[in-house]
C-alpha positions in Angstrom: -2.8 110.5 44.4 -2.5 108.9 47.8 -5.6 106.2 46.3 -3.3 105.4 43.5 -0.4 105.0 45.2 -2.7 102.1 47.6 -3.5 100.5 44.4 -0.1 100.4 43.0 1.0 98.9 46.0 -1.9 96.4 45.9 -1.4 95.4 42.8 2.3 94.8 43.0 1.8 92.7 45.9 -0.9 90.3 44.0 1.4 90.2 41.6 4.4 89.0 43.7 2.4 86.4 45.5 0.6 85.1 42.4 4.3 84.2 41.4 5.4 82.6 44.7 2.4 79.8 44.5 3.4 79.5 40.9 6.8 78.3 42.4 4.8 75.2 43.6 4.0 72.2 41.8 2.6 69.6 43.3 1.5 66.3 41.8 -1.1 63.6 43.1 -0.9 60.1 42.2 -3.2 57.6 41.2 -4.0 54.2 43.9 -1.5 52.0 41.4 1.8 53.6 42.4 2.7 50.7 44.5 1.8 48.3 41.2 5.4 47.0 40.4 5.1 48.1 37.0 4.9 51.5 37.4 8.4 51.5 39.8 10.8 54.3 38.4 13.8 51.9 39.6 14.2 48.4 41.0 17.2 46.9 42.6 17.5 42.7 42.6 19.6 40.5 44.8 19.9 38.4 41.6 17.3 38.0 38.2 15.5 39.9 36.6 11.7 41.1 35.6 10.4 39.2 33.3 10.0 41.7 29.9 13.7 41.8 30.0 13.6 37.5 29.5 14.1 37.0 25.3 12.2 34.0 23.8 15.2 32.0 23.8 15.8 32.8 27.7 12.5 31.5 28.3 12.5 28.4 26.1 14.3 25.8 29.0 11.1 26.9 31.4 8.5 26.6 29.0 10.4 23.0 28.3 10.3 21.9 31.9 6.4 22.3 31.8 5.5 20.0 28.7 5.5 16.6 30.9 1.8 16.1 30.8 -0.4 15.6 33.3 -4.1 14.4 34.0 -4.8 17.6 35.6 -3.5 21.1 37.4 -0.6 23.0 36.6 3.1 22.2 36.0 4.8 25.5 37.0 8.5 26.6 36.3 10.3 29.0 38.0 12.5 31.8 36.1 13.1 33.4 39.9 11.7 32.8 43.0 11.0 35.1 46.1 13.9 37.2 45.4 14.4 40.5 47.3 14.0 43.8 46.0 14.3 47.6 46.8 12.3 49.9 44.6 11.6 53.6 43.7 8.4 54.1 43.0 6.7 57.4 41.6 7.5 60.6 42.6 4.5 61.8 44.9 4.9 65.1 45.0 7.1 67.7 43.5 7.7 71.7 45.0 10.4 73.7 42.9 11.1 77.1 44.2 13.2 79.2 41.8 12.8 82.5 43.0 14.7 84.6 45.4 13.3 84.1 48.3 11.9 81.6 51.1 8.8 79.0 50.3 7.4 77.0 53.2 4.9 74.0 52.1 2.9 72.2 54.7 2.0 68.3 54.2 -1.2 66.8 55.2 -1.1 63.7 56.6 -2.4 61.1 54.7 -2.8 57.4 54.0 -3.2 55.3 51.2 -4.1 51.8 51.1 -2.7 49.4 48.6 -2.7 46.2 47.2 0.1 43.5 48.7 -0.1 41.8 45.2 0.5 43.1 41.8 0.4 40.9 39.0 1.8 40.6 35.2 0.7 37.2 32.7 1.7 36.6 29.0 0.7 34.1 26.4 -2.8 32.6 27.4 -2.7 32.8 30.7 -5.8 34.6 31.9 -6.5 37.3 34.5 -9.8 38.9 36.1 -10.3 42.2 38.1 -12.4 42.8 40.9 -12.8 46.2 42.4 -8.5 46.8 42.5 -8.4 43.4 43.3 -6.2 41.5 40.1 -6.1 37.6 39.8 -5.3 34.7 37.8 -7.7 32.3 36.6 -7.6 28.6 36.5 -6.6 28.4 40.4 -2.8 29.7 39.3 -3.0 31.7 42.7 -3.7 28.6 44.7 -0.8 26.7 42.8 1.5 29.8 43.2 0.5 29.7 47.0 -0.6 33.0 46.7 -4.2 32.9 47.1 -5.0 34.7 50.3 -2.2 37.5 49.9 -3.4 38.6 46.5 -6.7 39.8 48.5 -4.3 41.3 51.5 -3.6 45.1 51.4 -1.2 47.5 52.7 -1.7 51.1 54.3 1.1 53.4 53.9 1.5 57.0 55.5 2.3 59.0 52.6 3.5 62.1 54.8 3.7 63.6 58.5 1.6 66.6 58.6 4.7 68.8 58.9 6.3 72.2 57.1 8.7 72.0 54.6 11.1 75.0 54.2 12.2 75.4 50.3 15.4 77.4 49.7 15.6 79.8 46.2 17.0 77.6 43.5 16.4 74.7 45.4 13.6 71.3 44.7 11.8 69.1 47.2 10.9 65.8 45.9 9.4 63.3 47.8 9.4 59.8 46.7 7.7 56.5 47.6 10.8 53.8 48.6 10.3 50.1 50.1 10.9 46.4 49.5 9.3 43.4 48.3 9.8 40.1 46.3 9.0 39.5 42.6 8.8 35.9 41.6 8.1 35.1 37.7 8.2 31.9 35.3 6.0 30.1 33.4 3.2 27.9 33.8 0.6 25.0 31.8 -2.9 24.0 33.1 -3.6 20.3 31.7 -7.5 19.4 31.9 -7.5 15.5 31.3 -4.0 15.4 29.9 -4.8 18.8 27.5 -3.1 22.2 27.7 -5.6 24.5 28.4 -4.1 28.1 29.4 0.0 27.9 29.6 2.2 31.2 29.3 4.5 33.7 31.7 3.7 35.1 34.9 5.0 37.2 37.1 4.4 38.7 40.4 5.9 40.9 43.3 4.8 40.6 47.0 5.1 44.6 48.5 6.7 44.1 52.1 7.1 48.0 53.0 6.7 51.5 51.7 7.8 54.8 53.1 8.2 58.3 52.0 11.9 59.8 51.3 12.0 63.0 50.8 14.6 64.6 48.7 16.5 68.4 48.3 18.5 68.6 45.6 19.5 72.0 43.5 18.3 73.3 40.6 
C-alpha cells in the first residue's frame, strides 16, 4: 500500500510539472529580424515605405529620371534619410496561465546583423552574397551606400538574468531601435540607353535593443 501510495505521488507530481513547462513558449527567430521588411510596426518623422506609393504617386519621380544621359544613373528621391523607430519581431514569448509562480532564465546572447536591408522593383537588379544583399549596376556607389551595405551590427539580444512570471500574466520580449529608410526611383543609361530603371528602397539600422513587456492575459 505504502509503494502505491509513492507512485501516486510520483505520478501526480510528473504530471504537475509536465504542465508548468507546457506554460512556456518560447520562440527563436531567424538572422533577418532586423531586415526592415519583416518590422511588426514602423513610426516615420514624415513619408512613407515605398509599397504604400500607387503608380500615380510614383509617376513625377520616374518623370524626373527620363533626361538622358551618356552614362550612369539619374536617381530621384521619394524620401531621403528620414528617421524611424521600429518594432521588430517578437523574440521570445513565455505565457503562464496557471495558478502559480514561473521563473524563466535568459541566456545571454548576441546576434550579428546586417546595417543594410534592401527592397528594388521594376528592372532593377539585386545579387546576394552570403547575407550580404546588393544592387547591381554600381546603384550602391550612386546611392553612396557602398561600404555600409557590407557593415554589420551586433545586438545583445538578452542579459543572462531570471524572469519571474505571475499566473495569468505574459512576458514578451521585443526587438525595438531606429534607423533611416530612403526610397525613390532610379535609370542606368549605357551610351544614352536605359538599361535597368525601377524603385528602390532602403533603410540604414542605427540601433537595436530588447524591451521586454508584461501584460495580462
Amino acid at each position: 500500500m505504502k509503494r502505491r501510495l509513492i507512485a501516486l505521488v510520483m505520478i501526480v507530481f510528473v504530471l504537475v510539472l509536465s504542465l508548468r513547462l507546457n506554460r512556456v513558449e518560447a520562440a527563436s527567430v531567424s538572422s533577418d529580424y532586423c531586415d526592415y521588411t519583416t518590422f511588426s510596426y514602423m513610426q516615420f518623422s514624415k513619408g512613407k515605405l515605398l509599397k504604400n506609393y500607387s503608380d500615380s504617386e510614383l509617376k513625377p519621380y520616374i518623370k524626373q529620371t527620363h533626361k538622358r544621359r551618356f552614362y550612369g544613373w539619374r536617381i530621384a528621391y521619394m524620401n531621403y534619410h528620414v528617421r524611424c523607430n521600429f518594432t521588430s519581431k517578437t523574440i521570445l514569448s513565455i505565457v503562464n496561465d496557471g495558478t502559480s509562480e514561473i521563473e524563466y532564465e535568459l541566456e545571454q546572447t548576441e546576434t550579428t546583423m546586417n546595417k543594410v536591408s534592401i527592397t528594388a522593383k521594376g528592372t532593377l537588379k539585386t545579387s546576394v552574397s552570403g547575407t550580404i544583399k546588393k544592387f547591381k549596376g554600381g546603384l550602391d556607389s550612386a546611392l553612396s551606400i557602398e561600404k555600409s551595405v557590407e557593415e554589420s551590427v551586433t545586438c545583445k539580444t538578452s542579459e543572462s538574468l531570471k524572469i519571474t512570471i505571475d499566473p495569468g500574466t505574459k512576458v514578451n520580449i521585443y526587438l525595438k531601435g531606429s534607423g533611416y529608410l530612403t526610397n525613390g526611383y532610379a535609370t542606368l543609361y549605357d551610351m544614352w540607353l536605359k538599361s535597368f530603371r525601377g524603385a528602390f528602397e532602403f533603410f540604414e539600422l542605427v540601433d537595436v535593443y530588447p524591451k521586454i513587456v508584461k501584460e495580462k492575459i
